[in-house]
N, C-alpha and C positions, 0 to 999 in steps of 0.2 A: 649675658656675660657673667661669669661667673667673680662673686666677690672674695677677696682677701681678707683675713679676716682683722688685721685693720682697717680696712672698707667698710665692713662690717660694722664694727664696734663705733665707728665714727656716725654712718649711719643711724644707727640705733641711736647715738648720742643726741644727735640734731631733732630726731622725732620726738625726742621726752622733752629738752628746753624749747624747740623753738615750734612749742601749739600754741599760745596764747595764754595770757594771764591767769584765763580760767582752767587748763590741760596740762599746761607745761609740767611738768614731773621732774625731781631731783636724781642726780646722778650718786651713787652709789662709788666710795672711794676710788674700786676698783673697776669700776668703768671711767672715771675720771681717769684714774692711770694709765689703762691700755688706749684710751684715745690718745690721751697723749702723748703716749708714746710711741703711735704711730705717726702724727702729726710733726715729732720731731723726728724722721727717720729721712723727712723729705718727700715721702712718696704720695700725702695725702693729694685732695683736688685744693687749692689754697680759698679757691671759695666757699667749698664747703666748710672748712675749715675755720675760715672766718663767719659762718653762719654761725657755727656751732659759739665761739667766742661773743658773739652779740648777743643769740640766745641767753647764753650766762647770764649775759650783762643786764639782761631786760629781764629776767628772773629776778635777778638778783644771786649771785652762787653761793652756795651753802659752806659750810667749815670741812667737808665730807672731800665735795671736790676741788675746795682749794689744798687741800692739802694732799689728794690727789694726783693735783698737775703738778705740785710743787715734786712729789715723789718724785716721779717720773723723769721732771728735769736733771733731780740730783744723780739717778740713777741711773743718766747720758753722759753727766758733766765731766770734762776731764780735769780732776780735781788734783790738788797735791798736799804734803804734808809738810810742812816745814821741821824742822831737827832743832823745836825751841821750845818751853814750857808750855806757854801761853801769849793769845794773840790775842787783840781785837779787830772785827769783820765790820769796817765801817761802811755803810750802805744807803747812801746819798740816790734820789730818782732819778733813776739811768734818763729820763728826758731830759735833766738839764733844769736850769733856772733863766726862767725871762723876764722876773723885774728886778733882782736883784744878783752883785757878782757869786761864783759859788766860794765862801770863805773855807771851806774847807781839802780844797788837795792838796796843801801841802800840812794835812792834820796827822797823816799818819806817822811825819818823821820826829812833830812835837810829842806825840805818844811813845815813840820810842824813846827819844829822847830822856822821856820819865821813867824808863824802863818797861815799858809794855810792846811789844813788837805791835803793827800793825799791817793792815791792808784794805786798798779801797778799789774799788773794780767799777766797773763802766764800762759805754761804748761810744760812739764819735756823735750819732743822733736819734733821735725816736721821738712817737709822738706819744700821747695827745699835743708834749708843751712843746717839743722843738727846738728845746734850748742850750744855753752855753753847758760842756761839759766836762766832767774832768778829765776826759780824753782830752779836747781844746785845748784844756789849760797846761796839762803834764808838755804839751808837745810843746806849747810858748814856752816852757820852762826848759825843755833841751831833756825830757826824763822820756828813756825808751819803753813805749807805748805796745808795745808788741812782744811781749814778755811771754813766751809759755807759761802754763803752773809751774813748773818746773823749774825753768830758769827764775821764775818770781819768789818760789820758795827758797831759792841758793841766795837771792838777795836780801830775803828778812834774814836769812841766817847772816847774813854778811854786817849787811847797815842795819838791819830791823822793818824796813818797810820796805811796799812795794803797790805797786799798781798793777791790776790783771782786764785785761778788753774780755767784753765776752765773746768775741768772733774765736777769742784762741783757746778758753774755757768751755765754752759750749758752740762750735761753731752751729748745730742744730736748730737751736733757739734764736743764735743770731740772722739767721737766712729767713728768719720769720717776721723780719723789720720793715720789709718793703707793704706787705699783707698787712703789719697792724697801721704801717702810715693810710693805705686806703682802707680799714676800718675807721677811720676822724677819732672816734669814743675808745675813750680808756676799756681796756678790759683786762681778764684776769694774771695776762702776761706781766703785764705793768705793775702791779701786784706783789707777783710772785718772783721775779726774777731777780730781785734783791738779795732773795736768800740763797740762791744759788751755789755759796759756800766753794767760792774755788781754791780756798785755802787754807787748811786747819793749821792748830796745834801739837806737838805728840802728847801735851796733855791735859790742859781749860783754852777751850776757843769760843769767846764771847763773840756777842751780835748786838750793835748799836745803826738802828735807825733813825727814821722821822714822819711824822704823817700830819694832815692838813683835817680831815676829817674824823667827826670822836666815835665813826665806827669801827675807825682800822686798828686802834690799840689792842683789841682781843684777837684779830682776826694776825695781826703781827706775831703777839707772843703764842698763839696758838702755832702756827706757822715755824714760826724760830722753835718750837719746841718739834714739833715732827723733824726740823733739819739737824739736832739734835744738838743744838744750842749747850753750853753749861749756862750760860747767861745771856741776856737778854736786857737790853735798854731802848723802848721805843719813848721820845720826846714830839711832845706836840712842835715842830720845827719851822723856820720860817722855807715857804715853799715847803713845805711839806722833807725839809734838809735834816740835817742831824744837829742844827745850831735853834733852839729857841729864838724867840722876841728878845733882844737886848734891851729893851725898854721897858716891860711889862712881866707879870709872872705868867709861865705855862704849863701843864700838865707834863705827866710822865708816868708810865706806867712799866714796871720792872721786875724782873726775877733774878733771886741769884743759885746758884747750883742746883739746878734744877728744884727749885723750891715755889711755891705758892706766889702769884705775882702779886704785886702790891702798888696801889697806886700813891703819887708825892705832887707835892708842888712845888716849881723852882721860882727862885727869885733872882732875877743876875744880878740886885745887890747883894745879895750874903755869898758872891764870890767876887763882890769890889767892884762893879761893872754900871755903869752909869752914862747911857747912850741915849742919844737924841732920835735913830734911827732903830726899826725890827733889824735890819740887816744891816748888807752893804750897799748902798744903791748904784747903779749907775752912773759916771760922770760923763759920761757921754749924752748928747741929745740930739734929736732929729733921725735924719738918714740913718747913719751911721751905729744905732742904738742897734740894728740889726745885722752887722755887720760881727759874724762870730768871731770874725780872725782876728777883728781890731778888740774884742772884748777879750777874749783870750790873751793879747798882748797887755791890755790894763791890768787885768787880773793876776796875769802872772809879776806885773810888778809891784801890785800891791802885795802879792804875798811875800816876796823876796823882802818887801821894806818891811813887813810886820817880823819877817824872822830876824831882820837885822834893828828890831826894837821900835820901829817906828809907832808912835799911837794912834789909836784908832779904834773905828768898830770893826776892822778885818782883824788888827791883833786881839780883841776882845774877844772874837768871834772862835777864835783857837783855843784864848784862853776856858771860854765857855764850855766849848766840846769836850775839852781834855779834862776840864777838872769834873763833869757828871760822868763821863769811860773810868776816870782814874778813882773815885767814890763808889763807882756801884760795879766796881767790877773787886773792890778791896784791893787797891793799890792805894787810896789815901783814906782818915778817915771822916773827912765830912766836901763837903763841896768846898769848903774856904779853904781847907790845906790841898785839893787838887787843883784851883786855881792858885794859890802861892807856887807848888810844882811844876807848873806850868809856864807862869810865871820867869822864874826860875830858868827852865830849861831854855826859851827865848832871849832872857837880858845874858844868860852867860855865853851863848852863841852856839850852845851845845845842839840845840834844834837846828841850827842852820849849817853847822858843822854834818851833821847827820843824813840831814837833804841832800849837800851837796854830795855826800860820800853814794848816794843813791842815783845820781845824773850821771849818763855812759859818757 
């Protein structure tokens, strides 16, 4: 039978990672690419496919093919532009969080709110973790989850923020959910599909992540730099989220206009922040701890009370996000005056005013 020459290139991919610790061979940018991009086209075998992904993963992948498959992705993705200066691409683990609530979806209306337009993207579930997500939580909140680029870009221009799935951005990538659940182990999808960029600026669109592990910082700003980032903020996060330790200081590593990245350390006292907890934990216990609908329904109420001032480590948790996006992207100029901003934007009702102006 004669092969296609994504066949092919998939082929060939699988025999160079997946020989063995001693054989296995590195892929080469542009073979990373055209595998990929035959893999998102739908037509690959899904097992082969995911051979090739373990392969990776049991390698270990190189900077060559992550940045590779990241190509590929962007240059499937149905992306938009919004009719606004400058955005921030907030990029939370499309798995979700399973010990702690996600403090962060309603972050992008307090960033606007300060004047930085923003957007956060996701999809309903994935593994390795399988957990709560901002898809979940947008829909307990009553905010339309199903947004094209398009329609999502006419909404930061409208209220400033938005939320994009990636079934409606990349539906390619997304039809490849059921295959990484029967993979168990993270791989390089999980990765990459953060940066995915469903929605720019017309002219600085910054990229703020989070990671668990102190390999992914370089492998992040390298990555944020091929999708062609102006800026770049990855924090060591709790769950691997865009919110540090509320208790403890964490790492951060950063670039600004395309410049040389630099690594800092935060303290969430020198933005006023003084919590007994890393996160938000759950209030729930037993059964019911797994029960996403009912977590989603807590969630969405603690965020509504933190935008209407209530204290806490969920409004902490905003305030945290917004004031390192609002510092190192130069909208304020130290972490104390973008937590006062922030601040600010929630006691005056202006964050919540703003949210709601974003629910259909």
């Amino acid at each position: 039978m004669t092969q296609t020459s994504g066949e092919q290139a998939l082929h060939s991919a699988i025999q160079k990672v997946a020989t063995g610790p001693e054989y296995s061979k590195d892929l080469s940018f542009d073979e990373a690419y055209n595998t990929m991009r035959y893999i998102l086209t739908g037509d690959a075998d899904p097992v082969r496919s995911a051979v090739l992904f373990i392969g990776l993963r049991m390698k270990r992948e190189t900077d060559e093919e992550n940045r590779g498959i990241l190509q590929a992705i962007l240059d499937t993705a149905r992306s938009a532009t919004a009719d606004v200066d400058e955005l921030i691409d907030l990029a939370d683990p499309y798995d979700g969080f399973a010990r702690n609530l996600p403090a962060t979806t309603v972050l992008p209306a307090v960033f606007a709110a300060c004047g930085l337009p923003a957007v956060i993207h996701g999809l309903d579930q994935a593994g390795p973790k399988f957990g709560l997500t901002h898809r979940h939580v947008m829909h307990a909140l009553g905010v339309d989850v199903d947004l094209a680029p398009e329609a999502a870009a006419t909404q930061v221009e409208r209220v400033g923020w938005a939320y994009i799935d990636q079934k409606h951005y990349h539906p390619g990538l997304h039809n490849l959910i059921d295959m990484r659940r029967r993979m168990i182990k993270r791989g390089v999808i999980t990765t990459v599909e953060v940066l995915g960029k469903p929605l720019q600026a017309r002219n600085r669109t910054h990229f703020m992540t989070g990671y668990v592990h102190k390999a992914y910082p370089p492998v992040y700003i390298s990555l944020a730099r091929q999708a062609g980032f102006d800026s770049a903020i990855v924090v060591r996060g709790v769950e691997g989220g865009l919110v540090p330790s509320l208790q403890q200081s964490a790492g951060m590593i950063t670039y600004s206009d395309s410049g040389d990245a630099i690594t800092l350390d935060l303290d969430p006292a020198d933005a006023g922040i003084d919590q007994a907890n890393r996160g938000v934990p759950f209030s729930q216990t037993g059964e019911d701890d797994q029960d996403l609908a009912s977590l989603a329904r807590e969630t969405a109420e603690r965020a509504r009370a933190a935008l209407d001032g209530e204290t806490g480590p969920y409004r902490d948790s905003l305030v945290y996000a917004t004031a390192i996006g609002l510092w190192r992207t130069g909208k304020s100029t130290s972490l104390e005056k973008g937590a006062d901003a922030a601040r600010k934007a929630i006691d005056t009702g202006q964050a919540r005013s703003v949210f709601d102006a974003g629910i259909k």
